[in-house]
C-alpha positions in Angstrom: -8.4 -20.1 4.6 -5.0 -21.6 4.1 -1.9 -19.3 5.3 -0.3 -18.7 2.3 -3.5 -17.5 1.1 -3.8 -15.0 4.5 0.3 -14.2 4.0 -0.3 -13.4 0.1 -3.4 -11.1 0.9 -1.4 -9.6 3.8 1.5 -8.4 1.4 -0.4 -7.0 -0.9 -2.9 -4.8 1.0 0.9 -4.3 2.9 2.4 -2.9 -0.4 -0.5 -0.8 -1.2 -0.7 1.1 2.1 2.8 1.4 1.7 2.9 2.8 -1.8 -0.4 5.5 -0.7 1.5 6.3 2.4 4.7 7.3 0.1 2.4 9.3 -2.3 1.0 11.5 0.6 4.3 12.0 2.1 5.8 12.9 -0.8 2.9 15.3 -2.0 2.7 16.4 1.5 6.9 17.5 0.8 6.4 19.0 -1.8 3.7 20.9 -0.7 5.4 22.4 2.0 9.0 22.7 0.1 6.9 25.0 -2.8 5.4 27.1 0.3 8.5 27.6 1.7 9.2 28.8 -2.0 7.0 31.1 -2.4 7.5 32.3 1.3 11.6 33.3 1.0 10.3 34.7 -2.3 8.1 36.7 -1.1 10.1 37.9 1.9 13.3 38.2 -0.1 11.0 40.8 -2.7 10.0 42.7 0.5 13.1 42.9 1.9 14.9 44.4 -1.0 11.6 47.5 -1.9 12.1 48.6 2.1 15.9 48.8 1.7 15.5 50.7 -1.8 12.6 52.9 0.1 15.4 53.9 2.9 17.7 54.5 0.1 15.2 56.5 -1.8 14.7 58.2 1.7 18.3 59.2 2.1 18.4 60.8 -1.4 15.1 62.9 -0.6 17.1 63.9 2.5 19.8 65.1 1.1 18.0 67.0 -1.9 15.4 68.7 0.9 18.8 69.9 2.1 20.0 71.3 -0.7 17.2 72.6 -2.2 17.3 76.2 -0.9 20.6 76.6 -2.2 19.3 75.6 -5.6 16.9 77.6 -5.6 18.9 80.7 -4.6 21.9 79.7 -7.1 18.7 79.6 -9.7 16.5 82.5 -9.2 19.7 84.9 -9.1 20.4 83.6 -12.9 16.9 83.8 -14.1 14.9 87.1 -14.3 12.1 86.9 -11.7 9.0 87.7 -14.9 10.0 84.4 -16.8 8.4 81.4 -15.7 10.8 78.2 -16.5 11.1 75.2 -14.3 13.8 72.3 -13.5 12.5 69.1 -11.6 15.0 67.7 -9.6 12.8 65.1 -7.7 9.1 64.6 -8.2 7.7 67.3 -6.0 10.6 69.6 -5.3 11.0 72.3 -8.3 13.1 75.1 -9.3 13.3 77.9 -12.4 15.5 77.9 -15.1 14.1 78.7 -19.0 11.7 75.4 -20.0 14.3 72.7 -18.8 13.2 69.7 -17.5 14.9 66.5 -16.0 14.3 63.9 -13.4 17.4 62.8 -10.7 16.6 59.6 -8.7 19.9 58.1 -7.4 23.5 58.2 -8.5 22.9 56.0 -11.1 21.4 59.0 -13.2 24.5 61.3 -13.0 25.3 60.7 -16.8 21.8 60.5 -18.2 20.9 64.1 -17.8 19.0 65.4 -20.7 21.0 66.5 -23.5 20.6 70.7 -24.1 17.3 71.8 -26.1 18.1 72.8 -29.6 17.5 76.3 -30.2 16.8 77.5 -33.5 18.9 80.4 -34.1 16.5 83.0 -35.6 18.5 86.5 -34.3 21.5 87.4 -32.7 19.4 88.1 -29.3 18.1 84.5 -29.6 21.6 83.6 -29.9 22.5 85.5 -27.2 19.8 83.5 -25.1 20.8 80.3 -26.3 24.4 80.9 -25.1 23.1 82.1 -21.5 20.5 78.8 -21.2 23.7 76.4 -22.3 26.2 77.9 -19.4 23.1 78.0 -17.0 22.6 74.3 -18.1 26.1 73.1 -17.3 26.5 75.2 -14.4 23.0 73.4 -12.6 24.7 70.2 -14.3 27.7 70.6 -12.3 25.6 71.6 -8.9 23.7 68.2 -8.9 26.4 66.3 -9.4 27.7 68.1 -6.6 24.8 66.9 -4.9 24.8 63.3 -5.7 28.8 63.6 -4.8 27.5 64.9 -1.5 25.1 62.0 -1.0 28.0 59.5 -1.8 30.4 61.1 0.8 28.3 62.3 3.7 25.5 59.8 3.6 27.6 56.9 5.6 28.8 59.1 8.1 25.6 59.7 9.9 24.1 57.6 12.3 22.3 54.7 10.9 19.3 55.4 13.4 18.7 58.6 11.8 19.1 56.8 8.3 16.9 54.0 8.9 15.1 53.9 12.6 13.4 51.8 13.7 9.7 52.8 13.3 10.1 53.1 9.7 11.7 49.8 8.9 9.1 48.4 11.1 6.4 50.3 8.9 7.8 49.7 5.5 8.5 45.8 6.0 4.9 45.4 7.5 3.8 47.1 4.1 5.6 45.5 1.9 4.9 42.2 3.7 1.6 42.8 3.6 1.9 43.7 -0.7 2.9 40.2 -1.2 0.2 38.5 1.0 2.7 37.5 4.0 0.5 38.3 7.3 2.6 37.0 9.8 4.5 38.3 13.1 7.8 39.3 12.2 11.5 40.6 13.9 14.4 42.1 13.0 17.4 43.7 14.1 20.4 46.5 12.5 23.7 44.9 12.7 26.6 46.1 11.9 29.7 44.1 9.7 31.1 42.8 12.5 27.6 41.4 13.9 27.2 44.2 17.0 23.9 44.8 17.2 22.5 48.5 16.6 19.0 48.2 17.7 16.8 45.4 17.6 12.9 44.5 17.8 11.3 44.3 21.5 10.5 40.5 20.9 13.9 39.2 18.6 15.3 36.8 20.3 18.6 35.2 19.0 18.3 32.1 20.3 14.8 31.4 17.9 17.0 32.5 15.3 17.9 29.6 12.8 19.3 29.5 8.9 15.7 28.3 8.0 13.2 31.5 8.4 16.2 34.6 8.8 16.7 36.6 6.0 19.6 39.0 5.5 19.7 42.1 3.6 22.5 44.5 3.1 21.4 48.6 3.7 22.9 51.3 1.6 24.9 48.9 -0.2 27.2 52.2 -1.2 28.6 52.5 1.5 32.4 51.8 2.6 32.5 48.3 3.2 33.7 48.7 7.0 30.4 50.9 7.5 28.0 48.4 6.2 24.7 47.6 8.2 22.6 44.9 7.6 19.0 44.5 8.4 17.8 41.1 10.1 14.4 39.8 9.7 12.9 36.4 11.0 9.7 35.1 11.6 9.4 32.8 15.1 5.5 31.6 13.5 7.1 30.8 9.9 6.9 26.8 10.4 3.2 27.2 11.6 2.2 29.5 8.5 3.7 27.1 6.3 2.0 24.1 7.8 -1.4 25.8 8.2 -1.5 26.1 4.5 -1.6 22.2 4.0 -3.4 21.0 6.6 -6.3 20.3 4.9 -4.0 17.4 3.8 -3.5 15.8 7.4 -6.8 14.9 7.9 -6.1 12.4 4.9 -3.0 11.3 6.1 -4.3 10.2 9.7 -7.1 8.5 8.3 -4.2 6.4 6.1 -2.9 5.6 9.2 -5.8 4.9 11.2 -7.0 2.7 8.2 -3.4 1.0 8.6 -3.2 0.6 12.3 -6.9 -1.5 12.1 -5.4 -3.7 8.7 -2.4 -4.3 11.0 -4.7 -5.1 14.2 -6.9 -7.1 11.5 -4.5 -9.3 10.5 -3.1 -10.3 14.0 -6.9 -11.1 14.6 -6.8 -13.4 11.9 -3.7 -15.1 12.9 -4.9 -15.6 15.9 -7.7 -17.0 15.4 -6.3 -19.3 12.8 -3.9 -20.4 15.6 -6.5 -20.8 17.6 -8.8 -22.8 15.2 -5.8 -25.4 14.8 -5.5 -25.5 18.4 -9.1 -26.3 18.8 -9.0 -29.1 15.9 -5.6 -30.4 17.8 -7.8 -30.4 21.3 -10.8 -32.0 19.8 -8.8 -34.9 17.7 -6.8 -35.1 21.7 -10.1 -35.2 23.1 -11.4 -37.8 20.8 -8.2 -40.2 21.8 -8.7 -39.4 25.1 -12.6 -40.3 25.4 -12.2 -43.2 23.0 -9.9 -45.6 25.1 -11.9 -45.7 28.3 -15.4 -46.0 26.1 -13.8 -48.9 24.4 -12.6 -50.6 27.9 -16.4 -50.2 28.9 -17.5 -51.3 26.2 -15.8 -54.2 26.0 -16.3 -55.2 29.7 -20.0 -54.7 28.9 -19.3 -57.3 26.9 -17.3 -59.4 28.8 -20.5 -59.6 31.0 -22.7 -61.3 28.4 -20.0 -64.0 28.4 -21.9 -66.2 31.1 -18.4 -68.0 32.2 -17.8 -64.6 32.7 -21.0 -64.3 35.2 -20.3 -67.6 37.2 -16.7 -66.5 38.2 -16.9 -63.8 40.8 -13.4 -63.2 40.5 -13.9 -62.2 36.7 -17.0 -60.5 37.9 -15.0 -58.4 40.7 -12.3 -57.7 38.2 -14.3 -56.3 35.3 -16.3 -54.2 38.1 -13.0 -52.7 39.0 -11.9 -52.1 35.4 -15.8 -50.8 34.3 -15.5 -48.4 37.9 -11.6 -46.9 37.4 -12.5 -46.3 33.3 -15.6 -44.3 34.1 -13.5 -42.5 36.4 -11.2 -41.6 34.1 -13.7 -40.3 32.0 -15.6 -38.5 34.2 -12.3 -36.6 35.3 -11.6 -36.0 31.4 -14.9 -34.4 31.0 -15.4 -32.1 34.5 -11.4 -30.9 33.5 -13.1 -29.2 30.3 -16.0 -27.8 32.3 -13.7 -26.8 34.7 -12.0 -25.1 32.5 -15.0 -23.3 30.8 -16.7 -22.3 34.0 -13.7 -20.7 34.9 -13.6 -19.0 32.2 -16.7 -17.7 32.3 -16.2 -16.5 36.1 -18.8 -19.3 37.2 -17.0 -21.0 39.6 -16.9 -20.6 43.4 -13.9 -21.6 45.3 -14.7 -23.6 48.8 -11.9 -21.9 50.8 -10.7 -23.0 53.7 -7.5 -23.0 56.2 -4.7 -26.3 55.4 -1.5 -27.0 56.2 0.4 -27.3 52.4 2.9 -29.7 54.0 0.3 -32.2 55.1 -2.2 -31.9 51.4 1.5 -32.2 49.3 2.8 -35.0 51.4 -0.4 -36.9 50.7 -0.5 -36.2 47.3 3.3 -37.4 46.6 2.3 -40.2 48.7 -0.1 -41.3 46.1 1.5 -40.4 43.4 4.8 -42.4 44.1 3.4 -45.4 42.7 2.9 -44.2 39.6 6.5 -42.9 39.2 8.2 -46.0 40.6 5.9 -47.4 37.7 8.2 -46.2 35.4 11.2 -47.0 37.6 12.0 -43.5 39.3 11.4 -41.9 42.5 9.6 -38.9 43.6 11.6 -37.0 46.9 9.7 -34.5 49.0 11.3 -31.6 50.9 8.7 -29.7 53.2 11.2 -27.4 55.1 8.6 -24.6 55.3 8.0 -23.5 58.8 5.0 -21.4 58.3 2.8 -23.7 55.7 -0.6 -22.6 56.4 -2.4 -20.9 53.1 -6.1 -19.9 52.6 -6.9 -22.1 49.2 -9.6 -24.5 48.2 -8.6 -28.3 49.0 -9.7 -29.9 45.9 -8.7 -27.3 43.3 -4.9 -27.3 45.7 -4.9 -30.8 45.6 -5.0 -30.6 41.0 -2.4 -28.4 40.9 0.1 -30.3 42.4 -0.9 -33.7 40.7 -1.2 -31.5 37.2 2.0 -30.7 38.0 3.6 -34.3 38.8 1.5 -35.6 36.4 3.2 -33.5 33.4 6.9 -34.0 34.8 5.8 -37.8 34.2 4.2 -37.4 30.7 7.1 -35.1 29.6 10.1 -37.7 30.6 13.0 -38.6 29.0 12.7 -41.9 27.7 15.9 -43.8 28.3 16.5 -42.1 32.1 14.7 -43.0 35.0 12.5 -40.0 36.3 13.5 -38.1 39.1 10.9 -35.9 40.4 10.9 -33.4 44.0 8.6 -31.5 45.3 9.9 -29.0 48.2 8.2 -26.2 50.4 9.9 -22.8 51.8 9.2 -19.6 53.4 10.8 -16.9 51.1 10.0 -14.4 53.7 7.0 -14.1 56.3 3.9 -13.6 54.6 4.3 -15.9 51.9 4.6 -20.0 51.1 7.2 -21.2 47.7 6.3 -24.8 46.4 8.7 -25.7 44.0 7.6 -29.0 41.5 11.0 -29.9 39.8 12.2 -32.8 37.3 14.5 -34.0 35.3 12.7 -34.5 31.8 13.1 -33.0 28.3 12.7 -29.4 29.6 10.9 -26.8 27.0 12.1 -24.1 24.4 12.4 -21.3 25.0 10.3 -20.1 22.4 7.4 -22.4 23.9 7.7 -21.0 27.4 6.1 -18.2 26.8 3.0 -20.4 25.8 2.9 -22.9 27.8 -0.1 -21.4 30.2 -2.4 -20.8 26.6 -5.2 -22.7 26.4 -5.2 -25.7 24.2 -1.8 -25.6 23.5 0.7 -28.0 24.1 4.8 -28.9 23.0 5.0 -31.0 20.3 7.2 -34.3 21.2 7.1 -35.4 17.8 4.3 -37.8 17.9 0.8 -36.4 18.2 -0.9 -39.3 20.7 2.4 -40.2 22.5 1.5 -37.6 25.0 -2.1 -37.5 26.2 -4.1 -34.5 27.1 -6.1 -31.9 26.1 -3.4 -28.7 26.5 -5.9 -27.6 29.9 -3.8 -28.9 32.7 -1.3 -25.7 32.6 -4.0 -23.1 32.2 -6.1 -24.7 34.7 -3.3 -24.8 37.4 -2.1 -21.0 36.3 -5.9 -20.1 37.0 -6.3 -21.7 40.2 -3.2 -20.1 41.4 -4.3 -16.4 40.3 -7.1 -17.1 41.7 -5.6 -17.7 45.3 -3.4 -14.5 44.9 -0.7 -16.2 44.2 1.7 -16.1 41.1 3.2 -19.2 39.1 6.5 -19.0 37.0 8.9 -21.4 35.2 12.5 -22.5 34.5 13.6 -24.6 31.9 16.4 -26.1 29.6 15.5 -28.3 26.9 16.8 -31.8 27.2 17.5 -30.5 31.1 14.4 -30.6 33.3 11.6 -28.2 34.1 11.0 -26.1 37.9 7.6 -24.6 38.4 7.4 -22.0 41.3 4.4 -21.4 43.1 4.3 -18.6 45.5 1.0 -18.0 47.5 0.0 -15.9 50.7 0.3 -17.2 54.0 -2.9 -17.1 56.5 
């Protein structure tokens, strides 16, 4: 599948996540912004029936008070064999002739019932009627002493005999309950200045926040400097609100769960699309690789059929020598790959055994010098390391340095003679640093990072002008782990490469 194809696919299953993501959260807000409606709502309605039950409460007070009086102001005006009533408040009664009337609050002071007509039939029914209207204005005038009474007196008495605490507690739990709000509540009596009066066992200021207090004022009639104020929060509010719409969150983390995997997916499938071309770059290396010393054999093979060829032993001792060094060559292409795969697969067993890193590195520079004065540089050694004696196997010791020389070599600078070193050093006492320096093109920093990954290898431009199959790097980084020791690297492009080996002493 081509990438634009993968990146296309990619920004659309992007977008639609997206835009399903945005829908829940947005229902998911609303949801909990029209519960948190309906919840102030439904507070606020409670709030306001307690504080009109303690003012209904404070009016009952104050007529049980005055009732006696009423009635002894009443029955002295009324002969005792006549049977008349007056309701003053549903369930207290008194007697004057057949009147009627209701008194609930202050507000009802001026809509008292207007005087039954009388129909004038004698002068003793006159008489009567005269005697029922003065008895009506005088019981007029005593109830609006009363409500008078209410108005002046109520504010001076304590506000815990007004509204204590018990009933509040009672009434809000009703009227909470009334608009189906089952949930823990608090409150508190403050006064206008914010002193407290009393307060619920658990209220706790410090829960307190704009978002679930509610304020209302009690016995708004009174003087404004005697104002209280009942305080009422709920510390479970957030949880109530939110266990109403969590049947939606099992929806929401499967959207993400489903999002997290499509994410995940698609770094799969990058990957292994890097690692596909990475494969088709090793095998088309691979090819190169295998093909030039096949085609030296083969053509010595047929340098051999050449009987001129046969009857000069020097010929003969040559093409032996070229047929010998190009099947070593490809023998060592081929056991690097299965080196490479058995050690992957945890197949390998390493020979260990005690050396002396000086004397292996010294022999392996030695070696390699020819090959750099080839190409008209030098290769210095500096094997200062007093304690050099490390627990490795030979052979596998012996390919990491010459992977190492050997890419300082392939990665040169073309117009400036190489200048490889390879130096040894004690950074403290239980451990051996072999540093591999040169002065080539150096790596990105962006390919650092990926230098040790399989296959891979830094572009120089060219395709065949370096050879190799991307395993040297990996294989020496695998070797080196699995000696318990740790490999790094530091590099400026167009400034040389330093790879630092550390490994445990004996």
């Amino acid at each position: 599948m081509r990438k634009s194809t993968i990146w296309i696919l990619t920004l659309v299953m992007a977008l639609s996540f997206i835009s399903l993501l945005f829908v829940q959260v947005s229902y998911l807000t609303n949801m909990i912004q029209m519960r948190n409606d309906q919840f102030e709502e439904g507070v606020k309605r409670s709030i306001y029936s307690v504080a009109t039950k303690l003012e209904q409460d404070e009016t009952r007070y104050f007529l049980e008070e005055d009732i006696s009086t009423f009635e002894s102001s009443l029955s002295s005006s009324y002969p005792t064999s006549s049977t008349h009533t007056i309701s003053i408040m549903p369930g207290y009664t008194t007697t004057p002739d057949s009147l009627e009337f209701n008194v609930t609050s202050a507000k009802d002071v001026n809509i008292l019932p207007e005087m039954p007509k009388i129909e004038i039939l004698d002068p003793q029914h006159k008489s009567m009627q005269e005697t029922l209207k003065s008895q009506y204005l005088y019981q007029k005038n005593l109830l609006n002493e009363v409500i008078l009474n209410i108005l002046n007196e109520s504010s001076d008495r304590p506000i815990e005999e007004r509204a204590d605490s018990t009933t509040i507690r009672s009434y809000l739990h009703d009227e909470l309950e009334n608009n189906g709000l089952s949930l823990p509540f608090e409150f508190a009596v403050v006064t206008h200045s914010g002193s407290t009066v009393y307060r619920s066992e658990k209220y706790n200021p410090d829960e307190v926040s704009r978002s679930n207090l509610f304020i209302k004022t009690l016995f708004p009639t009174d003087h404004a400097n005697k104002r209280h104020f009942l305080k009422v929060y709920f510390p479970t509010k957030s949880s109530y609100i939110f266990s109403s719409i969590k049947f939606m969150l099992p929806s929401f983390v499967f959207t993400i769960i489903l999002l997290i995997i499509f994410v995940y997916t698609i770094i799969i499938v990058f990957r292994q699309k890097k690692l596909t071309e990475m494969k088709t770059d090793f095998i088309n290396n691979m090819t190169h690789e295998l093909k030039t010393p096949i085609s030296t054999i083969s053509l010595a093979g047929q340098m051999l059929n050449d009987d001129s060829v046969r009857k000069s032993p020097a010929m003969m001792q040559h093409i032996s020598k070229v047929i010998n060094e190009e099947t070593k060559r490809l023998r060592f292409q081929v056991e690097k790959v299965l080196q490479i795969s058995m050690f992957e697969h945890n197949k390998v067993q390493l020979k260990l055994t005690d050396v002396d890193a000086n004397k292996v590195i010294e022999n392996v520079a030695h070696t390699y010098k020819l090959k750099v004065e080839k190409y008209g540089g030098s290769l210095d050694t500096d094997l200062n390391a007093d304690n050099a004696m490390i627990t490795v196997d030979e052979m596998h010791f012996t390919n990491i340095i010459f992977n190492l020389l050997d890419n300082a070599i392939k990665y040169r600078k073309e117009d400036v003679e190489p200048r490889l070193s390879v130096s040894t050093a004690n950074p403290d006492d239980g451990h051996l640093r072999i540093v591999v320096a040169d002065n080539g093109i150096g790596i990105k920093k962006e390919n650092l990072k990926r230098i040790f990954e399989k296959f891979y290898r830094v572009s120089t431009g060219n395709r065949h002008d370096v050879k190799g199959f991307g395993l040297g790097l990996p294989y020496v980084q695998t070797i080196v782990t699995k000696l318990g020791g740790t490999i790094s690297v530091e590099s400026e492009f167009g400034e040389g490469t330093k790879f630092i080996i550390i490994l445990p002493l004996i």
